[in-house]
C-alpha positions as CSV (number, residue, x, y, z in Angstrom):
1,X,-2.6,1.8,-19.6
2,X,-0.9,-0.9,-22.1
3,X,-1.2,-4.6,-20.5
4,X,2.0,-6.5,-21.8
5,X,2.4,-10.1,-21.6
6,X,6.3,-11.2,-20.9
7,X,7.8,-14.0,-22.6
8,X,11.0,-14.8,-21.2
9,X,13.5,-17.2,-23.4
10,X,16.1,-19.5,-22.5
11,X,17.4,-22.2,-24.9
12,X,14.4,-21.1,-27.3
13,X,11.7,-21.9,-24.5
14,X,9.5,-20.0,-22.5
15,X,10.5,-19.8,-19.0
16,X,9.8,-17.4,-15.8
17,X,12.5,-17.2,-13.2
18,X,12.0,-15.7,-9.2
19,X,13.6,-12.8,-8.4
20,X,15.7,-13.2,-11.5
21,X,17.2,-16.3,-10.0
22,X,18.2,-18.6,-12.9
23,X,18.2,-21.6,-11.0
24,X,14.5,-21.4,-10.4
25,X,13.9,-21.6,-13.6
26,X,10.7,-22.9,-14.8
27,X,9.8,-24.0,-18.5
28,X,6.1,-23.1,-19.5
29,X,6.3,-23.5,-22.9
30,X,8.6,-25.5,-25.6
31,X,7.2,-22.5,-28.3
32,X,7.6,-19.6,-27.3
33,X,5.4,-18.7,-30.6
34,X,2.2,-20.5,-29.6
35,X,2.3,-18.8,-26.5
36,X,2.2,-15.4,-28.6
37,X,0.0,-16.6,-31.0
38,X,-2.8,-17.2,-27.9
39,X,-1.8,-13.9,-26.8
40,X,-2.6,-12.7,-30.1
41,X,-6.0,-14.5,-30.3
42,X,-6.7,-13.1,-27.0
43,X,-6.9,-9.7,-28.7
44,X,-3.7,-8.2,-26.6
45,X,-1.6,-6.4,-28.5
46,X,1.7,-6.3,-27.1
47,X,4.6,-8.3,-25.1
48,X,7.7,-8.1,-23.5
49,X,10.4,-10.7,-24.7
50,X,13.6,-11.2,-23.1
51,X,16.6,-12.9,-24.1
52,X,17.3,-14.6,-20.4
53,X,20.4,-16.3,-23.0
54,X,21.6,-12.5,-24.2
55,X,21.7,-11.2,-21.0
56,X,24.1,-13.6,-19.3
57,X,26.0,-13.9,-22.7
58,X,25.8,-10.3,-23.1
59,X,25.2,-10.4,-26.9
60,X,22.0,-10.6,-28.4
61,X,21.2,-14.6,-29.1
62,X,17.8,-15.6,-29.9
63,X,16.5,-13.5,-32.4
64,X,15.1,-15.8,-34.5
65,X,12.5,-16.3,-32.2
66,X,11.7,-12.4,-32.0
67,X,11.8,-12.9,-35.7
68,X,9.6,-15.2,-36.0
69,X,7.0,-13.8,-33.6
70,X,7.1,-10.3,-34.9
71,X,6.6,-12.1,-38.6
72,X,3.6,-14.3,-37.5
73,X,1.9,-12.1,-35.2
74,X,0.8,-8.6,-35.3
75,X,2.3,-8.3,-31.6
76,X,4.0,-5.1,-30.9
77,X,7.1,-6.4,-29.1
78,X,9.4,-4.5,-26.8
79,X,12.7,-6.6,-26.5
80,X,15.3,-6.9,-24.5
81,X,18.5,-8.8,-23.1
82,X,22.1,-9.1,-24.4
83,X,21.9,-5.7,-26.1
84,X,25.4,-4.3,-26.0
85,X,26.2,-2.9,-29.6
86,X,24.8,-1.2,-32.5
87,X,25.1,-4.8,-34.0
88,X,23.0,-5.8,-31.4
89,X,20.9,-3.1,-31.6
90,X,19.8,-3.7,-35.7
91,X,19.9,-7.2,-35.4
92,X,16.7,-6.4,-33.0
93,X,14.9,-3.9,-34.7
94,X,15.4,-5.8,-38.2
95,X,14.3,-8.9,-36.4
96,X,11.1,-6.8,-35.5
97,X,11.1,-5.3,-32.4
98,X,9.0,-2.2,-32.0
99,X,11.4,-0.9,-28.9
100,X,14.6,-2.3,-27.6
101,X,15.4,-2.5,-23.7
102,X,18.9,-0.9,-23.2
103,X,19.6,-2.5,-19.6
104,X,23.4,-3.0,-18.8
105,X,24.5,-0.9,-21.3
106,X,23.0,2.1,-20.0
107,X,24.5,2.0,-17.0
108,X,28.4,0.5,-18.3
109,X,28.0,2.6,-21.5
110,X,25.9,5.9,-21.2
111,X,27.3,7.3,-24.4
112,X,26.2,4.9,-26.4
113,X,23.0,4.8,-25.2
114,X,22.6,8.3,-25.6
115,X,23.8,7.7,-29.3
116,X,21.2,5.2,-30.1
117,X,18.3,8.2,-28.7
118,X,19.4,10.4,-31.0
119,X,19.6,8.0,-33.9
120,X,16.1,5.7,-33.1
121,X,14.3,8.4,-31.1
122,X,13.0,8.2,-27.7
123,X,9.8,6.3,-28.5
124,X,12.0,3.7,-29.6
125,X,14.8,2.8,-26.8
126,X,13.4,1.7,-23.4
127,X,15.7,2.4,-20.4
128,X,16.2,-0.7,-18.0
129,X,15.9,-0.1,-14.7
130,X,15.9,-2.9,-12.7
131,X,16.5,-2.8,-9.0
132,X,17.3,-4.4,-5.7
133,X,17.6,-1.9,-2.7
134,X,17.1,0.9,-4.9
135,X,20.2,0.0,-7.3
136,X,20.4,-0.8,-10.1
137,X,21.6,-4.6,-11.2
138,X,23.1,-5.5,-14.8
139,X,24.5,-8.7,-16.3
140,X,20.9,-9.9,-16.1
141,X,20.1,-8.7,-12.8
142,X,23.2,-10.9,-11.5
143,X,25.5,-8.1,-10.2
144,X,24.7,-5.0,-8.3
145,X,25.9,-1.3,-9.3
146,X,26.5,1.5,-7.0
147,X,24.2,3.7,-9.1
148,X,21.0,4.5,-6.9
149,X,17.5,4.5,-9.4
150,X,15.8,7.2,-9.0
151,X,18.9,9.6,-9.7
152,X,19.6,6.8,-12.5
153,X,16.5,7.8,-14.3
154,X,16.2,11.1,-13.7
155,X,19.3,11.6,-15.4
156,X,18.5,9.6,-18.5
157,X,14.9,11.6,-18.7
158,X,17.3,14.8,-18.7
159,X,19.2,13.5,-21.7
160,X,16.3,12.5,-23.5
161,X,14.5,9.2,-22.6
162,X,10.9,9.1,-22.5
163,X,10.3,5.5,-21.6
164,X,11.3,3.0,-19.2
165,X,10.9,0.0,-17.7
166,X,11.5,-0.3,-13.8
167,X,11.6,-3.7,-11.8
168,X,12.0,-4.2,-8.1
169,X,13.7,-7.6,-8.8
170,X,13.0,-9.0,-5.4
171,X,9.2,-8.6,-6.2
172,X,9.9,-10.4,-9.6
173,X,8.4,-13.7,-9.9
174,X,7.0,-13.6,-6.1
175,X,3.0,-12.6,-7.4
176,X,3.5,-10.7,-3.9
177,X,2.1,-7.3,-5.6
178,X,4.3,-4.6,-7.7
179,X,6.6,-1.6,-6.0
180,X,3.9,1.0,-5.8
181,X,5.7,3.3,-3.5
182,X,8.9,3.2,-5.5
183,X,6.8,3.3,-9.0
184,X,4.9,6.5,-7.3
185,X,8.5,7.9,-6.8
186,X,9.8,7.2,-10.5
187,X,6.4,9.1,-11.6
188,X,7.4,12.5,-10.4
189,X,9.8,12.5,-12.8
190,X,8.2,14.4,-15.8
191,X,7.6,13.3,-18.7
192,X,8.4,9.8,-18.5
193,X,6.3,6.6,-18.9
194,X,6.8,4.5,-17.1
195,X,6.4,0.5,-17.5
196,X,5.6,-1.0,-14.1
197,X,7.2,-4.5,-14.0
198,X,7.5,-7.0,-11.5
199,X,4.8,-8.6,-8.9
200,X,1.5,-8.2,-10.7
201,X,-0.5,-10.6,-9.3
202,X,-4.1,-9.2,-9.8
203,X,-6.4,-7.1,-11.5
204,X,-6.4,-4.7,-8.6
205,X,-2.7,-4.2,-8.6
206,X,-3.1,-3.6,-12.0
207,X,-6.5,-0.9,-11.5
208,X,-3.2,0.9,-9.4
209,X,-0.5,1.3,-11.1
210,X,-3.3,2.7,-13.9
211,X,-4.4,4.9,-11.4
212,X,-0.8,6.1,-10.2
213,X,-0.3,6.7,-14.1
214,X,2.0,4.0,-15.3
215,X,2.0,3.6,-19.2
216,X,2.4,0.2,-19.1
217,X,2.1,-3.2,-17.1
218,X,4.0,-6.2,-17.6
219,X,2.4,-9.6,-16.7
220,X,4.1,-12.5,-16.2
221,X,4.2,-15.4,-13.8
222,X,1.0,-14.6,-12.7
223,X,-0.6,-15.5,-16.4
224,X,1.7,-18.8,-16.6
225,X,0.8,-20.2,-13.3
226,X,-2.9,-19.3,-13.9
227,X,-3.5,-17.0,-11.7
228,X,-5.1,-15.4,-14.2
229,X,-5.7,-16.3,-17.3
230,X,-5.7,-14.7,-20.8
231,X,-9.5,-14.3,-21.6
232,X,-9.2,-12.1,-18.1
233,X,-6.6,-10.0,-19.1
234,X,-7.7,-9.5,-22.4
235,X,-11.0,-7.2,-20.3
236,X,-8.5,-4.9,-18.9
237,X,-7.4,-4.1,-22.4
């Protein structure tokens, strides 16, 4: 299973939010490229950035800073937030993203989203689905959408997507463990791999969402407020 360390941006810092609450917001780190860089040293190979600004803008805004990163580092970076065009969309991947998150869009736009499969592939475009009460939220996880996530995904994996990442936003931020139930029910859906995100507090939440066969685990607040630390992760790599 992939570890991936998130890096969250607003106003070109690095910040972690609670339950996607941006008035909880908390600044880390002024650089949001040192804190790559130690991830880099570390010897993990991947993150998850998100542009917190995109997302509520709904246009992709700091992608210098992917940029940067992805020029300075050998990270493998998933991105996401604010993607809502094929602008958008090119802007990321020739900034250096290695797969882009399509969140809102996919639910607002399907079409589109479907588009960009067929043009990127399916190991390139990550479907977002992010969750309270088993719907889906958009607009950076600030509205709620009558679409319920388990048919949500199953659809997409019909039409093609391979990979997605799925968050139970209340569990975000709250280093209260991940969804394992609900991650156990995304995972009978074949053929997908699935990103856990969300929770992760611990090396044995992370032993099982391995063991229930997620492709991936995102770490966040649990790293930043040193519950554990990067020399730790780095083992389970």
């Amino acid at each position: 299973m992939r570890i991936i360390i998130a890096i969250d941006i607003i106003d070109g810092k690095c910040v972690r939010l609670s339950r996607g609450d941006f008035s909880t917001k908390k600044i880390y780190n002024e650089s949001p490229l040192e804190v790559a860089k130690q991830i880099e040293d570390h010897g993990i190979k991947y993150i998850h950035l998100v542009d917190l600004d995109g997302a509520l803008n709904k246009r992709i805004i700091n992608h210098r800073i992917l940029e940067k990163i992805s020029s300075l580092t050998s990270l493998e970076i998933d991105f996401g937030g604010g993607i809502r065009s094929e602008e958008d969309l090119n802007i990321a991947f020739g900034s250096g993203a290695s797969q882009v998150i399509c969140g809102s869009i996919s639910v607002v736009n399907q079409p589109v989203v479907l588009q960009w499969l067929k043009i990127w592939g399916s190991d390139k475009i990550i479907l977002g689905a992010d969750s309270v009460n088993r719907r889906i939220m958009t607009e950076g996880w600030v509205k709620s959408s009558d679409t319920e996530i388990i048919k949500f995904i199953t659809d997409y994996r019909a039409k093609g997507i391979t990979y997605t990442i799925c968050t139970d936003v209340e569990k975000d931020g709250m280093l209260q463990g991940p969804s394992i139930e609900l991650y156990k029910e995304v995972l009978e859906i074949p053929g997908l791999n699935l990103i856990a995100s969300g929770g992760i507090s611990s090396v044995k939440d992370i032993e099982i969402l391995a063991r229930i066969g997620c492709e991936g685990a995102i770490i966040g607040k649990a790293l930043y407020e040193g519950i554990m630390d990067l020399k730790e992760i780095s083992q389970l790599c």
